[in-house]
ROPATI-798810 format. One record per residue: residue in three letters; x, y, z of N, C-alpha, C in turn; residue number from 1. Coordinates in steps of 0.05 Angstrom, whole numbers. Example, Ala and Ser with C-alpha at 12.3 -4.5 7.8 and 13.67 -1.06 7.14 Angstrom:
% residues 2
     r     n_c1     n_c2     n_c3    ca_c1    ca_c2    ca_c3     c_c1     c_c2     c_c3     k
   Ala      264     -114      156      246      -90      156      264      -66      156     1
   Ser      257      -45      142      273      -21      143      258        1      157     2
//
This chain:
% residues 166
     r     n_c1     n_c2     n_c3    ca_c1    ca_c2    ca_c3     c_c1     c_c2     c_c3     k
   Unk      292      277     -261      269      289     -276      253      267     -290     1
   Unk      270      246     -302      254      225     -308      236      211     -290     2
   Unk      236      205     -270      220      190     -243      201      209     -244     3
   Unk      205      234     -243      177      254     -245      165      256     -266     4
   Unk      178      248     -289      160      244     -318      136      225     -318     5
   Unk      154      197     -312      137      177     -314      121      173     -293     6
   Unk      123      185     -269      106      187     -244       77      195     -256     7
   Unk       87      220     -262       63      237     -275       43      227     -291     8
   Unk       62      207     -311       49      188     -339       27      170     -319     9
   Unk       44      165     -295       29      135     -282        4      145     -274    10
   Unk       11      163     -260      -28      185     -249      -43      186     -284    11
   Unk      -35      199     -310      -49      208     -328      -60      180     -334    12
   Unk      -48      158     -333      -51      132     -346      -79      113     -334    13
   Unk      -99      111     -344     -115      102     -327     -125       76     -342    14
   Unk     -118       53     -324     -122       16     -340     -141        7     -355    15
   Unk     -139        6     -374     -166      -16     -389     -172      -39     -360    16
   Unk     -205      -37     -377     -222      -69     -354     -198      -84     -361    17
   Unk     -179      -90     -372     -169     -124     -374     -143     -121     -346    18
   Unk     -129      -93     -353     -104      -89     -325     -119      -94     -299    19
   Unk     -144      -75     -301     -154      -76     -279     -157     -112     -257    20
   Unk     -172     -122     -283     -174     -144     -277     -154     -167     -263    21
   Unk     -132     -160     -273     -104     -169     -277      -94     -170     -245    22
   Unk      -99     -140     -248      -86     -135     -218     -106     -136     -195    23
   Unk     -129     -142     -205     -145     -150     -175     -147     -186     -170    24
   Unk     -125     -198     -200     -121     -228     -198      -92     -233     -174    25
   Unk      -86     -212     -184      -52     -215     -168      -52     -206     -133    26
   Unk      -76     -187     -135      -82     -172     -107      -94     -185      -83    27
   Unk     -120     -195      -87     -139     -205      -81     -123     -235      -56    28
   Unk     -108     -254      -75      -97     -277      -62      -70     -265      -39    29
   Unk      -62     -249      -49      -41     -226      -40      -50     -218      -11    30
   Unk      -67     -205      -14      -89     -196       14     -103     -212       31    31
   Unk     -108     -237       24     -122     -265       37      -96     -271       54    32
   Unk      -70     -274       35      -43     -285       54      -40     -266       74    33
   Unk      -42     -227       60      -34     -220       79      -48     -224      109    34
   Unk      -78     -225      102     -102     -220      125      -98     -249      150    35
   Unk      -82     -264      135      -85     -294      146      -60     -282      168    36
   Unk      -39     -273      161      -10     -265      178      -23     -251      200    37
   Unk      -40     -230      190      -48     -212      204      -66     -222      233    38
   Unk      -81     -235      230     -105     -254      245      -86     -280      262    39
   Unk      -65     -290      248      -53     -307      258      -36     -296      284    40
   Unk      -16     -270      272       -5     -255      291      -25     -244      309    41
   Unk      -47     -234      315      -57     -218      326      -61     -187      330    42
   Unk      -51     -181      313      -55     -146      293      -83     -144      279    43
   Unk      -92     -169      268     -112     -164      252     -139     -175      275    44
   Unk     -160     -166      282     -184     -173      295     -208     -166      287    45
   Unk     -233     -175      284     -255     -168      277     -264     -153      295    46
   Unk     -257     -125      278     -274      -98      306     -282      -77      283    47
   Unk     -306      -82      280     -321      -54      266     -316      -33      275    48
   Unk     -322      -12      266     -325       15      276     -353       23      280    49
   Unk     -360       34      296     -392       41      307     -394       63      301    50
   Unk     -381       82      287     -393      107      280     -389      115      243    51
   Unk     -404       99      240     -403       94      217     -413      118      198    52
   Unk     -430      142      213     -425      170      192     -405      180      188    53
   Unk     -379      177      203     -352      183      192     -340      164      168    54
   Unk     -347      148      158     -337      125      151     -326      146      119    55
   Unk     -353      164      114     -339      179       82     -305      194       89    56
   Unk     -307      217      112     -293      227      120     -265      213      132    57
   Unk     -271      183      135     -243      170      141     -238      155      114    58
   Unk     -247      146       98     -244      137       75     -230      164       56    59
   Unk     -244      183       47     -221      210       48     -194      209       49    60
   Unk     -196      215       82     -165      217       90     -149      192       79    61
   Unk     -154      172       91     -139      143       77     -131      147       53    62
   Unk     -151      152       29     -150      155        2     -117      173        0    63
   Unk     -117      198       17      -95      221       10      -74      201       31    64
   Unk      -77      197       47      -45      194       62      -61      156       81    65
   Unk      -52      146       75      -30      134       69      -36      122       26    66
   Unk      -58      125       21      -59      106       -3      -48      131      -27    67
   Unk      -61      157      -34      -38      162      -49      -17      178      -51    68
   Unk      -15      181      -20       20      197      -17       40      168      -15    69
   Unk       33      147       -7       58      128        3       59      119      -31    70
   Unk       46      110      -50       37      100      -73       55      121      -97    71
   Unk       44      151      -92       59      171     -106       96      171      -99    72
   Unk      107      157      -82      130      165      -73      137      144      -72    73
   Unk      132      106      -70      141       78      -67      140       78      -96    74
   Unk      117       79     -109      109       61     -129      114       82     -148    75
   Unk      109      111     -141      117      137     -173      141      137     -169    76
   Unk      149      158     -163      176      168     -157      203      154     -157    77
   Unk      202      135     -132      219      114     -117      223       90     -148    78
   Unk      201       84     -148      211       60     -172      228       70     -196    79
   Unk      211       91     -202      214      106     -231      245      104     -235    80
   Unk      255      121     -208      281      132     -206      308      102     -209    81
   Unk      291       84     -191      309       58     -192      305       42     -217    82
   Unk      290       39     -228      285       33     -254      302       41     -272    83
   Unk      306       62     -272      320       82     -291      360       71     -284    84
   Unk      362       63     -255      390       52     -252      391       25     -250    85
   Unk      379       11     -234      378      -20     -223      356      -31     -239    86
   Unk      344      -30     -259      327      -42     -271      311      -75     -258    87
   Unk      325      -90     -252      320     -119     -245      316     -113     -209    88
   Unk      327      -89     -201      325      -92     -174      304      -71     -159    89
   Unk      292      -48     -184      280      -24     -163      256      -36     -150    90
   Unk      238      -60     -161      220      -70     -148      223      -70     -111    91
   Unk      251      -89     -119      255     -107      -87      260      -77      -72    92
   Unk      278      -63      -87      289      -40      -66      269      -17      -50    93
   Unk      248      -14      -71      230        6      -66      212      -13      -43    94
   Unk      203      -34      -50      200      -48      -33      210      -55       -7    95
   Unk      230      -48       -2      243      -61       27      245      -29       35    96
   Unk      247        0       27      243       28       27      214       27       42    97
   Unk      199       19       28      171       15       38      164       -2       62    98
   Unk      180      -27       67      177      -33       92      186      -16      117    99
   Unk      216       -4      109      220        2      130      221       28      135   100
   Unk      192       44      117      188       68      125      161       64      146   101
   Unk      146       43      146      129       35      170      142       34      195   102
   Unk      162       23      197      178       24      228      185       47      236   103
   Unk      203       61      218      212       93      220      197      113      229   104
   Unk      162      104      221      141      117      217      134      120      245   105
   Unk      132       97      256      131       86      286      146      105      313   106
   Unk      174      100      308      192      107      318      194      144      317   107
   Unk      184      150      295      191      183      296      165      198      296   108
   Unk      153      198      268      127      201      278       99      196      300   109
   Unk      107      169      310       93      160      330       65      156      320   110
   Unk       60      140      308       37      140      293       17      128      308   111
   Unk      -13      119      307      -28      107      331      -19       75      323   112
   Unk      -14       70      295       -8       35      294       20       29      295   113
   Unk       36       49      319       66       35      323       75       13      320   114
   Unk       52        0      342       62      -24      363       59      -44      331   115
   Unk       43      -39      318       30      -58      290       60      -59      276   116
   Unk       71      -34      275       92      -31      251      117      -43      261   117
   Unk      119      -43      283      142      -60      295      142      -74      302   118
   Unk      112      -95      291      116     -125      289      129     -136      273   119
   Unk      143     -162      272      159     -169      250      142     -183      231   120
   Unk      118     -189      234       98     -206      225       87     -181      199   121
   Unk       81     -157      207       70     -135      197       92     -127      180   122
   Unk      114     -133      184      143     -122      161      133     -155      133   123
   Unk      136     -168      149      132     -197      117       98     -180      111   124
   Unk       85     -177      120       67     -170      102       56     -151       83   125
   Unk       79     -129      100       84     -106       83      104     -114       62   126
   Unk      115     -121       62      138     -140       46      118     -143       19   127
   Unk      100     -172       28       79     -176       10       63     -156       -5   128
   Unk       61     -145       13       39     -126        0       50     -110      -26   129
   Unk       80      -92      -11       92      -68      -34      105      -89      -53   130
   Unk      112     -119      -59      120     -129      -81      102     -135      -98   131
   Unk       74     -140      -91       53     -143     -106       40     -115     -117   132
   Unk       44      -90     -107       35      -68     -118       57      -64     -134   133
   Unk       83      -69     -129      104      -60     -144      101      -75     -173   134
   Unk      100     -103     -176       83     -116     -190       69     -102     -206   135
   Unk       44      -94     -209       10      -80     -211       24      -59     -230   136
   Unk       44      -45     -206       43      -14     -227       63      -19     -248   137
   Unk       78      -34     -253      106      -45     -268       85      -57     -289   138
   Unk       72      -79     -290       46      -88     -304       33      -62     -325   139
   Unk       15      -54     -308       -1      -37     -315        2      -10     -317   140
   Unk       31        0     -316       40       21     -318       24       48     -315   141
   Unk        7       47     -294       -8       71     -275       -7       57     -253   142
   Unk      -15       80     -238       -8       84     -207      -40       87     -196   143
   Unk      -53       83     -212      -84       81     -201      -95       52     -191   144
   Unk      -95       29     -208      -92        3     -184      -81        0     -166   145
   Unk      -51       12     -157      -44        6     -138      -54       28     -112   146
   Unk      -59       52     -115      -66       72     -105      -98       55      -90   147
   Unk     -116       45     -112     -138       38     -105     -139       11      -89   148
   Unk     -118        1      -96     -110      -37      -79     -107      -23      -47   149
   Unk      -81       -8      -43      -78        7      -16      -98       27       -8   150
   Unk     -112       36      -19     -132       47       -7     -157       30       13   151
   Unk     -169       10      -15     -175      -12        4     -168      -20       25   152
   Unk     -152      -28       24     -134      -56       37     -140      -33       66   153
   Unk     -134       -5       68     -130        4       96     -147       10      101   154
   Unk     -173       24       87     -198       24       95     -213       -8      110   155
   Unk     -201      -18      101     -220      -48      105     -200      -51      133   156
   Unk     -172      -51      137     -165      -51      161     -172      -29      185   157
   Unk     -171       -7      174     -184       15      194     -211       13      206   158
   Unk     -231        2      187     -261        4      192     -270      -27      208   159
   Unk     -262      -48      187     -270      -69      203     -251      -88      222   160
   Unk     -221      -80      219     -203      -98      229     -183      -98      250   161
   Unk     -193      -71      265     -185      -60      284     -162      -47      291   162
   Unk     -155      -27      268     -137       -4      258     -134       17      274   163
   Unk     -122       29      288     -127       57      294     -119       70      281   164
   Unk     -133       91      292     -140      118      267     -113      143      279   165
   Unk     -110      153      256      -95      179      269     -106      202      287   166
//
């Protein structure tokens, strides 16, 4: 019940300019490493999307699933709960939960970015990514920077970096 308390707190909780700032210091270099893995491996490519009146309507969806259902359940829930037992460890744990619910995701769901999730290149960067949001919301104790970091981060992969879409 506690993980659902403070989950809740993390949505009501919304950052002063200074968190914000904070966490687009910690994000920003975060996302350059990741984009560099990404482009290096070959997952990441410069491919716009050409139908760009959808762009509200996919931005949307993104926003709800993956940025704040995976965010509400890694970074609310999941931490809260390990926090509350492993203190020094719920970061890493929720974190490595988070990597390897992308592969799982792959494998059962069958998602259109399988082949992406069961790169090993795309696990270190997811790696990167959920320790630096895990980071953000531990920091800034809401779940709205990180909600808004992953939102980004997949819109900018879906639209210009050659993502597929569900």
């Amino acid at each position: 019940m506690r993980a659902v308390r403070e989950t809740i707190s993390g949505l009501k909780n919304w950052p002063d300019v200074s968190q914000w700032i904070a966490a687009l210091k910690v994000a920003v270099p975060a996302l350059a490493i990741i984009a560099a893995i990404g482009f290096l491996s070959g997952w990441l490519q410069w491919s716009p999307i050409t139908d760009w009146a959808g762009l509200v309507k996919i931005a949307l969806i993104l926003f709800l699933i993956p940025a704040l259902a995976e965010e509400f359940v890694f970074r609310g829930l999941l931490l809260s709960w390990l926090a509350a037992r492993w203190a020094r460890w719920a970061a890493w744990i929720s974190t490595v939960l988070f990597v390897l619910w992308h592969p799982f995701q792959a494998l059962t769901i069958g998602s259109p970015s399988a082949e992406i999730f069961l790169h090993p290149s795309f696990w270190l960067a997811t790696l990167i990514f959920g320790i630096i949001l895990s980071h953000i919301r531990i920091r800034s104790q809401s779940l709205w920077p990180v909600i808004f970091i992953h939102w980004f981060a997949v819109v900018i992969w879906k639209t210009l970096l050659g993502g597929s879409f569900y």
